[in-house]
C-alpha angles and dihedrals in degrees: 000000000000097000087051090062099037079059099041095050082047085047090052093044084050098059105030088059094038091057096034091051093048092050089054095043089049096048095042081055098046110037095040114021086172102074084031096069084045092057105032124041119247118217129215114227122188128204102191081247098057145326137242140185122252124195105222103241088222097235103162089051088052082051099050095046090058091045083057094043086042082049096049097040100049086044101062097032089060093041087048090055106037088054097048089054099050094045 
C-alpha cells in the first residue's frame, strides 16, 4: 500500500507540472512571440515553395521537469511513510 501512494503522489507531481508547464510555455508563445523566439529555438522549414519560421513547443524539457517531479514526489512520499511505521 505504501508503494501505491508513493506512485500515485509521483503520478499527481507529474501532471500538475506537466500541465502547468505547458500552459506557461503556451502563453508565453502565444502572448509575447518575441521572447519566445529568444528561449525556445525556432526552426526553418522549406517547402520547396517557400519557407517559414516554427517556434519548438519544448516538449522534453516539459518531460524532464515531471520525472523529476514524479522522482521527488514518489520519494518523499515513501520516506514519509516508511519512517512513520518503524517509529
Amino acid at each position: 500500500m505504501v508503494y501505491l501512494k508513493s506512485i500515485l503522489a509521483g503520478i499527481a507531481g507529474f501532471m500538475v507540472t506537466t500541465i502547468i508547464s505547458s500552459a506557461a510555455a503556451l502563453a508565453l508563445i502565444a502572448r509575447y512571440p518575441q521572447a519566445a523566439l529568444r528561449i525556445f529555438p525556432a526552426q526553418r522549414h522549406d517547402l520547396q515553395w517557400g519557407s517559414y519560421y516554427y517556434v519548438n513547443f519544448p516538449f522534453w524539457q516539459i518531460v524532464v521537469a515531471g520525472v523529476a517531479a514524479f522522482a521527488i514526489g514518489f520519494g518523499w512520499t515513501l520516506r514519509r511513510s516508511t519512517t512513520r511505521t518503524q517509529a
